[in-house]
Each structure stands twice: as C-alpha cells, then as structure tokens.
Biopython code that builds the backbone (N, CA, C, O; Angstrom):
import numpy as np
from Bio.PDB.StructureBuilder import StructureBuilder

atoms = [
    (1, "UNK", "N", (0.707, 5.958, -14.553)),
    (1, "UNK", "CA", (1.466, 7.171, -14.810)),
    (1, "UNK", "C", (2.792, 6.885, -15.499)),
    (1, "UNK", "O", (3.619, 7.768, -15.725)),
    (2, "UNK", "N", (2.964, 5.490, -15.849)),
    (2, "UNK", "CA", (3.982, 5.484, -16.905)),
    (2, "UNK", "C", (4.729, 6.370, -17.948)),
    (2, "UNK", "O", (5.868, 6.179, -18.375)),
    (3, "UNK", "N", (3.602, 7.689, -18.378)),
    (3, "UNK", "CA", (3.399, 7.834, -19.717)),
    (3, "UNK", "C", (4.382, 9.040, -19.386)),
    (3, "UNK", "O", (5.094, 9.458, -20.299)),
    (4, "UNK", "N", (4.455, 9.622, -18.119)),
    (4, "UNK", "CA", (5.782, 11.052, -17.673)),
    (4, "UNK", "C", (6.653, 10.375, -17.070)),
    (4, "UNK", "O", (6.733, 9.339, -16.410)),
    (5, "UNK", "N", (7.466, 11.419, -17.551)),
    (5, "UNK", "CA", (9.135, 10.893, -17.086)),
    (5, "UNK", "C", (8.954, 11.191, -15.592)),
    (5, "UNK", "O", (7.938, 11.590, -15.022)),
    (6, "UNK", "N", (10.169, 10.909, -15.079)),
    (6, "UNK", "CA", (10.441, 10.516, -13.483)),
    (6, "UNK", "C", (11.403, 11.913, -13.862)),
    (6, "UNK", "O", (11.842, 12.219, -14.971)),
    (7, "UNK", "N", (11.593, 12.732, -12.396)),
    (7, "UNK", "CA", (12.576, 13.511, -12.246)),
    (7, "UNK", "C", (14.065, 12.333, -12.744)),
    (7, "UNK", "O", (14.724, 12.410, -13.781)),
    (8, "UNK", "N", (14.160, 11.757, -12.093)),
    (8, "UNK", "CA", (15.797, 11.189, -12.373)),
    (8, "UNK", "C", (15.585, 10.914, -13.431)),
    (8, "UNK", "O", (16.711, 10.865, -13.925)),
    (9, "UNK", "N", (14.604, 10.587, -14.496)),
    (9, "UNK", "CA", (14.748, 10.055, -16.323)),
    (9, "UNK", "C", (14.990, 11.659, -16.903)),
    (9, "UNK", "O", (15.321, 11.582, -18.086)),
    (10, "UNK", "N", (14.951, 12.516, -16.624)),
    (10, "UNK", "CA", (14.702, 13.662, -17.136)),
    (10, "UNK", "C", (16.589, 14.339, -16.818)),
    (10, "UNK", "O", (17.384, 14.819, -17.626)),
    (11, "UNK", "N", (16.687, 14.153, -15.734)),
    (11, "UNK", "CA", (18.205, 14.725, -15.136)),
    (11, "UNK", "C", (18.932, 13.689, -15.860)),
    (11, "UNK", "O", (20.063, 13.992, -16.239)),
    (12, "UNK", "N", (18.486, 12.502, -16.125)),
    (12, "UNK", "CA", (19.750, 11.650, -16.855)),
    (12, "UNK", "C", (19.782, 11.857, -18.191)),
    (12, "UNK", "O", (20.856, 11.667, -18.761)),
    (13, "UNK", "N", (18.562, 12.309, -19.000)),
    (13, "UNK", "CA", (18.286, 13.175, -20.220)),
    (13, "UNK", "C", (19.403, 13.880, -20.259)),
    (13, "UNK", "O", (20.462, 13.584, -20.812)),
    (14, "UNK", "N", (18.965, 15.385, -19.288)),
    (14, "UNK", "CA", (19.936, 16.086, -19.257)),
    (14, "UNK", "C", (21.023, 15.815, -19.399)),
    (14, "UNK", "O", (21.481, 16.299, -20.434)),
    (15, "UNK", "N", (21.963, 15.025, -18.617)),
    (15, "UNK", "CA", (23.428, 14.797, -18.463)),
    (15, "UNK", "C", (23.911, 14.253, -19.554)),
    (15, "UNK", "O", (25.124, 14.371, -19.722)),
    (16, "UNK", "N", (23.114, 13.518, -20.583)),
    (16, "UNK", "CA", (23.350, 12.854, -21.573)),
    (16, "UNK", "C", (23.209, 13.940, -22.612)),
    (16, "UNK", "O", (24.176, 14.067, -23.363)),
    (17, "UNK", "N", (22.446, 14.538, -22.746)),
    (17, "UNK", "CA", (22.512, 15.778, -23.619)),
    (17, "UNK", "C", (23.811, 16.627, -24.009)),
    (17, "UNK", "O", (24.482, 16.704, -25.038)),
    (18, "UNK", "N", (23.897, 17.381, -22.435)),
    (18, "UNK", "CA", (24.839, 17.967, -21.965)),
    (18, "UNK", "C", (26.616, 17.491, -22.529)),
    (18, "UNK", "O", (27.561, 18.187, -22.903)),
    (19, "UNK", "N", (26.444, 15.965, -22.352)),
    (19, "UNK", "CA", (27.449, 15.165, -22.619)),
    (19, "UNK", "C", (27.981, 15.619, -24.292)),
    (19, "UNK", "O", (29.012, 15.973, -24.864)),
    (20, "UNK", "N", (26.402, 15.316, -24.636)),
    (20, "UNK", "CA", (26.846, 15.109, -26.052)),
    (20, "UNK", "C", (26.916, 16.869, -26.658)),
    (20, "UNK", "O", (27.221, 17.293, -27.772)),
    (21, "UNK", "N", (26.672, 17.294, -25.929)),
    (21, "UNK", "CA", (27.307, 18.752, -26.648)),
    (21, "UNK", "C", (28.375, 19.579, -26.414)),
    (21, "UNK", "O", (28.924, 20.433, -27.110)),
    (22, "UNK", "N", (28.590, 19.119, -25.173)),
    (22, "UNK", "CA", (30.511, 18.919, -25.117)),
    (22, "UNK", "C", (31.013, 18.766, -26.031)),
    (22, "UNK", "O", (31.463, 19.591, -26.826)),
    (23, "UNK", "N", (31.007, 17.310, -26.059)),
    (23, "UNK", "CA", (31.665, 16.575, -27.391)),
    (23, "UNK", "C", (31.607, 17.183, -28.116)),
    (23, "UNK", "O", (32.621, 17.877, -28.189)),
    (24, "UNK", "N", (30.392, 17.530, -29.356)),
    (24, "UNK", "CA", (30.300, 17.766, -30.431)),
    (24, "UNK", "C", (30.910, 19.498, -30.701)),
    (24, "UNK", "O", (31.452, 19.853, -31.747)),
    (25, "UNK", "N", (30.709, 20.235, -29.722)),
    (25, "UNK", "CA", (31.530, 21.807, -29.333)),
    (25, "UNK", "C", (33.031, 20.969, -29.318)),
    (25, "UNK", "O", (33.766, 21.667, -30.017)),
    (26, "UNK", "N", (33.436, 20.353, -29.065)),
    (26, "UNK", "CA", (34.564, 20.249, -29.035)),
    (26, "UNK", "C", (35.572, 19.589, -30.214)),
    (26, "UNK", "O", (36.788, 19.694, -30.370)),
    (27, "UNK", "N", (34.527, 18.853, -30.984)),
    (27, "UNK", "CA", (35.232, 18.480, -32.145)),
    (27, "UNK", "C", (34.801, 19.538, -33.015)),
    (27, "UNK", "O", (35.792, 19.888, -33.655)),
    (28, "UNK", "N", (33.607, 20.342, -33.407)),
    (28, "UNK", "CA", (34.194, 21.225, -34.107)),
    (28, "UNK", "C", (34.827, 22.222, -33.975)),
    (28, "UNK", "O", (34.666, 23.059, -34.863)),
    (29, "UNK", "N", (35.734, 22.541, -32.914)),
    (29, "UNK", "CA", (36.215, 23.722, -32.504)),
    (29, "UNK", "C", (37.343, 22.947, -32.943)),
    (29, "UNK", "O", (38.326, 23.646, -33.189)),
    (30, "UNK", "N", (37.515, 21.570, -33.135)),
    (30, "UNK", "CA", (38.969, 21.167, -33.519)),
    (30, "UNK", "C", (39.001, 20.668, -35.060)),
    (30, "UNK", "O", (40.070, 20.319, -35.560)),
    (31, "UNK", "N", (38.071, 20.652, -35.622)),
    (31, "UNK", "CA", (37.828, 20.550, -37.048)),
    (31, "UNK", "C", (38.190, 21.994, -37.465)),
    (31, "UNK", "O", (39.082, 22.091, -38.307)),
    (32, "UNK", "N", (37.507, 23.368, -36.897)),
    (32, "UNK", "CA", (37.694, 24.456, -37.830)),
    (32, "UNK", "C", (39.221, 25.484, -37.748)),
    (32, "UNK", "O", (39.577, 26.496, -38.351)),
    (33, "UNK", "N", (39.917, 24.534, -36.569)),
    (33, "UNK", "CA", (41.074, 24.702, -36.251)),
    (33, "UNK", "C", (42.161, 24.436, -37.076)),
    (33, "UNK", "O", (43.138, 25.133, -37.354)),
    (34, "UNK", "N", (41.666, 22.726, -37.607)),
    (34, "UNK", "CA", (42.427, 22.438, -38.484)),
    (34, "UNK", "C", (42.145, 23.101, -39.815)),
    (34, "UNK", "O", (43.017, 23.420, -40.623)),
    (35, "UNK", "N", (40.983, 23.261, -39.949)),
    (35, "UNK", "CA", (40.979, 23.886, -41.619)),
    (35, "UNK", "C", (41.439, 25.182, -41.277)),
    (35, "UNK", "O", (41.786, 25.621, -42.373)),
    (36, "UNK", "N", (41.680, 26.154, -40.355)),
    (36, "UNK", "CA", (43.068, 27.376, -40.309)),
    (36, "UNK", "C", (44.197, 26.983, -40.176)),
    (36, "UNK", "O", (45.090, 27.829, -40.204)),
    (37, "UNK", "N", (44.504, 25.726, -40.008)),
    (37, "UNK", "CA", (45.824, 25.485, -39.707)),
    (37, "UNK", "C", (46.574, 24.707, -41.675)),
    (37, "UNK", "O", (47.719, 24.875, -42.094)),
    (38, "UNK", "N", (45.652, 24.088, -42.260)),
    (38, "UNK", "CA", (45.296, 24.295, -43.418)),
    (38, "UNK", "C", (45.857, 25.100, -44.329)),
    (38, "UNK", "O", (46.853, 24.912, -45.027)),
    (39, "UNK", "N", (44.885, 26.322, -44.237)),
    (39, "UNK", "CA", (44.594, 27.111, -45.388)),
    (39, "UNK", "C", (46.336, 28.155, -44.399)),
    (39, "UNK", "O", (47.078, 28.571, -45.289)),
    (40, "UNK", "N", (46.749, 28.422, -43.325)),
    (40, "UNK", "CA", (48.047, 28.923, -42.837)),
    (40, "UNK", "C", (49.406, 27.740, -43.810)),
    (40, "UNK", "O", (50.380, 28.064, -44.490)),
    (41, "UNK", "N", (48.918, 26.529, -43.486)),
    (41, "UNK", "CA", (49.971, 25.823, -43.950)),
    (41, "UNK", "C", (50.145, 26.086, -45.634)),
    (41, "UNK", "O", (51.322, 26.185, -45.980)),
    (42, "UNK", "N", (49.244, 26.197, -46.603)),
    (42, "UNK", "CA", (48.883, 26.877, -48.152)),
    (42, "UNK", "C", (49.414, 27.898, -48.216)),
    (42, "UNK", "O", (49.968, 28.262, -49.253)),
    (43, "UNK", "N", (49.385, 28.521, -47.278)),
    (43, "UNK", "CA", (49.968, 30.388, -47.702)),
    (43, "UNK", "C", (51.465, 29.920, -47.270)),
    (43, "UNK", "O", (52.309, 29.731, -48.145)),
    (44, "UNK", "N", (51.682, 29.790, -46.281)),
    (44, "UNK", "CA", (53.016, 29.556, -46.337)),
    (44, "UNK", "C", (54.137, 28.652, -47.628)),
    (44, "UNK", "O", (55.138, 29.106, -48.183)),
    (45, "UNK", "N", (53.664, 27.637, -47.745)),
    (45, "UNK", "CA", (53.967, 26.925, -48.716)),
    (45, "UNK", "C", (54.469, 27.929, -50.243)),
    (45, "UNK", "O", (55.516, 27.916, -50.890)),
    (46, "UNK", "N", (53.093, 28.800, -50.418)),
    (46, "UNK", "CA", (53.234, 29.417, -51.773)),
    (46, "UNK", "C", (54.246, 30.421, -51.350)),
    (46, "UNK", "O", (55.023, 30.771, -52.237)),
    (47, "UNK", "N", (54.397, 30.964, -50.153)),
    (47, "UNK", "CA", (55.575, 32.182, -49.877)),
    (47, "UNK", "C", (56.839, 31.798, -50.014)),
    (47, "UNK", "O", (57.853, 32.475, -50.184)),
    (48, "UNK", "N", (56.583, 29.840, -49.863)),
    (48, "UNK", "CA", (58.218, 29.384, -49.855)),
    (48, "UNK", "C", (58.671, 29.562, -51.011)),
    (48, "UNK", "O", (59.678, 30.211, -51.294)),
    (49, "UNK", "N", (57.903, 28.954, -51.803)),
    (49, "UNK", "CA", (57.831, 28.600, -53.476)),
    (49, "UNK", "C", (58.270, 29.852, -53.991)),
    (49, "UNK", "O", (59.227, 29.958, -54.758)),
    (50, "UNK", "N", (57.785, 30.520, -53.699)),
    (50, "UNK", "CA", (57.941, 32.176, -54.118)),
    (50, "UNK", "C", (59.716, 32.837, -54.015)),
    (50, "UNK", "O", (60.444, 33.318, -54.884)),
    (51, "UNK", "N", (59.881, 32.637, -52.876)),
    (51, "UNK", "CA", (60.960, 32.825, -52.046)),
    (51, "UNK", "C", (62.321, 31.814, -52.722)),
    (51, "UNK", "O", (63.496, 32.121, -52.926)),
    (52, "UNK", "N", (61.650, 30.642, -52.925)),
    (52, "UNK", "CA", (62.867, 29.574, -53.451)),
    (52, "UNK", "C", (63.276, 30.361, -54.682)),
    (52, "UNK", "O", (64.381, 30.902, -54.735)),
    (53, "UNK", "N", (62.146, 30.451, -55.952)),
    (53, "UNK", "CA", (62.247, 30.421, -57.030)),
    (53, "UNK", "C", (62.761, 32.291, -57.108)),
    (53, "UNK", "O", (62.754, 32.711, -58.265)),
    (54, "UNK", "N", (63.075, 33.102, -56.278)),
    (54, "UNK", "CA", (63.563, 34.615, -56.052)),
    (54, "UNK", "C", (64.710, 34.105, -56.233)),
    (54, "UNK", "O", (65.432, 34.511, -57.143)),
    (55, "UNK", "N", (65.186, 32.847, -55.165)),
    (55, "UNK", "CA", (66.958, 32.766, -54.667)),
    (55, "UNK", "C", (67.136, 31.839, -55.762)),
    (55, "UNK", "O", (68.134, 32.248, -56.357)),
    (56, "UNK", "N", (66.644, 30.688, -56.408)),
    (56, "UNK", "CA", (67.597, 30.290, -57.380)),
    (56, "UNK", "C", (67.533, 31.322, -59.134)),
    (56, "UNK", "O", (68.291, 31.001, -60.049)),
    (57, "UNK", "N", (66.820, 32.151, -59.238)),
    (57, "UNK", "CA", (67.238, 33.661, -60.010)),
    (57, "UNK", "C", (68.396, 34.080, -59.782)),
    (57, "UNK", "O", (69.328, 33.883, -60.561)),
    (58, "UNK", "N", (68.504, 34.734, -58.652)),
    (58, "UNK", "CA", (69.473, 35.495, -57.906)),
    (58, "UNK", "C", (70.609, 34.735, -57.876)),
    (58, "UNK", "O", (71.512, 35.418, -58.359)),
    (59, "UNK", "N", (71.084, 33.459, -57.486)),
    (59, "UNK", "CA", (72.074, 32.715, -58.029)),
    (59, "UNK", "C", (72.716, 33.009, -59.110)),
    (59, "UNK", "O", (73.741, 33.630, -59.391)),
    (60, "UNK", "N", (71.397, 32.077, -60.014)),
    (60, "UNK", "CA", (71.882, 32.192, -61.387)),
    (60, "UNK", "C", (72.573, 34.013, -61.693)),
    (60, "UNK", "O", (73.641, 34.342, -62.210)),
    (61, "UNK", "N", (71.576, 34.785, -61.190)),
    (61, "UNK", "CA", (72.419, 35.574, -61.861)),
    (61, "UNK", "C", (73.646, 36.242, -61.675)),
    (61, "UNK", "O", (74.220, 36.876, -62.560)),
    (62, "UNK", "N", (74.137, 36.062, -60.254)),
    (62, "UNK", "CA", (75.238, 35.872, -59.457)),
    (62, "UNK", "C", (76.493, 34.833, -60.166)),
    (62, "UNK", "O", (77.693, 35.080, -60.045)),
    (63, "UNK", "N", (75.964, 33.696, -60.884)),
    (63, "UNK", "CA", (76.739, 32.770, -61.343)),
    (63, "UNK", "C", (77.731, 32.706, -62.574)),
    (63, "UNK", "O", (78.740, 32.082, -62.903)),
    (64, "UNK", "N", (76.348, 34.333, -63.408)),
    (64, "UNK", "CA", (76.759, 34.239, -64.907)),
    (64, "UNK", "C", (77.632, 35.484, -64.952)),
    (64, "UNK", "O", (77.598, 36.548, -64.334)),
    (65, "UNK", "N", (78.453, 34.970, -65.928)),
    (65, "UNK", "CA", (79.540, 35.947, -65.839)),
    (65, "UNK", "C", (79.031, 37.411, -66.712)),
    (65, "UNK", "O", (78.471, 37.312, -67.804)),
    (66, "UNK", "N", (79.234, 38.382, -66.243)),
    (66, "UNK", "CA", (79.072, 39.638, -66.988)),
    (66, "UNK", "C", (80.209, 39.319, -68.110)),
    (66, "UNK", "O", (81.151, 38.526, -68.092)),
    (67, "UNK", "N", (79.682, 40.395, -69.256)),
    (67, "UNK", "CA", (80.524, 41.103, -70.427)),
    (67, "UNK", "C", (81.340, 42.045, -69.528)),
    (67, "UNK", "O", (80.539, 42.538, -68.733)),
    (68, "UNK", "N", (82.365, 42.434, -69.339)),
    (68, "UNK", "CA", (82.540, 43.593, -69.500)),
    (68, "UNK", "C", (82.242, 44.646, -70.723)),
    (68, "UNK", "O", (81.875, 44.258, -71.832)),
    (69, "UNK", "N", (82.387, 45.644, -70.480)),
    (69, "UNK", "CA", (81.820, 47.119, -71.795)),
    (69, "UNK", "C", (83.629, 47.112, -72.378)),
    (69, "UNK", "O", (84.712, 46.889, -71.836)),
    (70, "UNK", "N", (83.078, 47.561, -74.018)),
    (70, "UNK", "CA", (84.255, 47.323, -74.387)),
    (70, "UNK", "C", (84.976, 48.395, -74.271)),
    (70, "UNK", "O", (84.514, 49.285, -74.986)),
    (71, "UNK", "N", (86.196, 48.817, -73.509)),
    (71, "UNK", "CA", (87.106, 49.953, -73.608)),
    (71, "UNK", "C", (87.737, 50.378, -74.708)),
    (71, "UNK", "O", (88.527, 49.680, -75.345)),
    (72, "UNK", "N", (87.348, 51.819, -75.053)),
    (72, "UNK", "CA", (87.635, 52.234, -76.055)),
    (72, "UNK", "C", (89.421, 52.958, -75.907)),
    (72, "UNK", "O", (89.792, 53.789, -75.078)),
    (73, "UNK", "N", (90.148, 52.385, -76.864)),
    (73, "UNK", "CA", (91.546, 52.817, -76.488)),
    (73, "UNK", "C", (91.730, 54.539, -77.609)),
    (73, "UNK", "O", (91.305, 55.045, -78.648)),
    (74, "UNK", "N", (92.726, 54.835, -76.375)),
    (74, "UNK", "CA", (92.977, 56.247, -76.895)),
    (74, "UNK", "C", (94.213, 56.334, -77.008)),
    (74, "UNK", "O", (95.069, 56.200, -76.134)),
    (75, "UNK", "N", (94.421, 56.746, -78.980)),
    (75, "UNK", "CA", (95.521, 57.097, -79.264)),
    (75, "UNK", "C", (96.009, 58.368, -79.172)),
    (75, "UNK", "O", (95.111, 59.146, -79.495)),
    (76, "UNK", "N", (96.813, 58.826, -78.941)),
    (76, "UNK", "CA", (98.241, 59.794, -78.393)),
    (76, "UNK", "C", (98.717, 60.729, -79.723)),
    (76, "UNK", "O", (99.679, 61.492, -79.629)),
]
sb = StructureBuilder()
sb.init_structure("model")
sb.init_model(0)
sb.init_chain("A")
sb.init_seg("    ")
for serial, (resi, resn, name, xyz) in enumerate(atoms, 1):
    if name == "N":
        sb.init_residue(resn, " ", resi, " ")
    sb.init_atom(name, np.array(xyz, "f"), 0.0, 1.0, " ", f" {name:<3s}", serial, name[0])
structure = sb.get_structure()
C-alpha cells in the first residue's frame, strides 16, 4: 500500500501548501503596493515640477521692473 499517502503525508502537504500561499499572498500584496506607491510618487513629482516652474515665473515676474505709462503733461 505504498502507492497512498498516509494521513500525516497529506496534512504535511497541506501545511506546506498553506505555507506557501501565505507567502506568495503576501509578497504580492507588497509588490502591488509598491507599484501604487510608484505611480503616487510620479504624480506627485509632476505636481512639483509644475508648481516649481509656476513660482520661478512668478518671481521673475515680480523681479522685472514695470514701465511705468507715460504721463501726459498738461499745459495751463
């Protein structure tokens, strides 16, 4: 009767199974974590970029001196 498993070859199956699908539930729950943490870190990035290149505009145009309009003088 070699040829069937033994209750305990079958429960140690199990536990080994079991084992390994832990694991594997658990690394991809931390793989698809990182690719949101990812594609969050990308959006942010481009909002900075966005945001930088608003404030050094706004500088500059803070920096440059206006014309004044030319006042027209009134003779008497």
């Amino acid at each position: 009767m070699r040829g069937i498993p033994t209750k305990e070859e079958l429960e140690e199956k199990i536990r080994t199974l079991e084992n390994e699908k832990t694991s594997l539930t658990a690394e991809i729950k931390e793989l698809k974590e990182i690719i949101e943490l990812k594609a969050k870190a990308g959006e942010l990035e481009n909002e900075v970029a966005t945001l930088r290149e608003e404030l050094k505009t706004l500088k500059e145009k803070v920096s440059t001196p206006e014309v004044a309009p030319c006042e027209q003088e009134t003779y008497l």
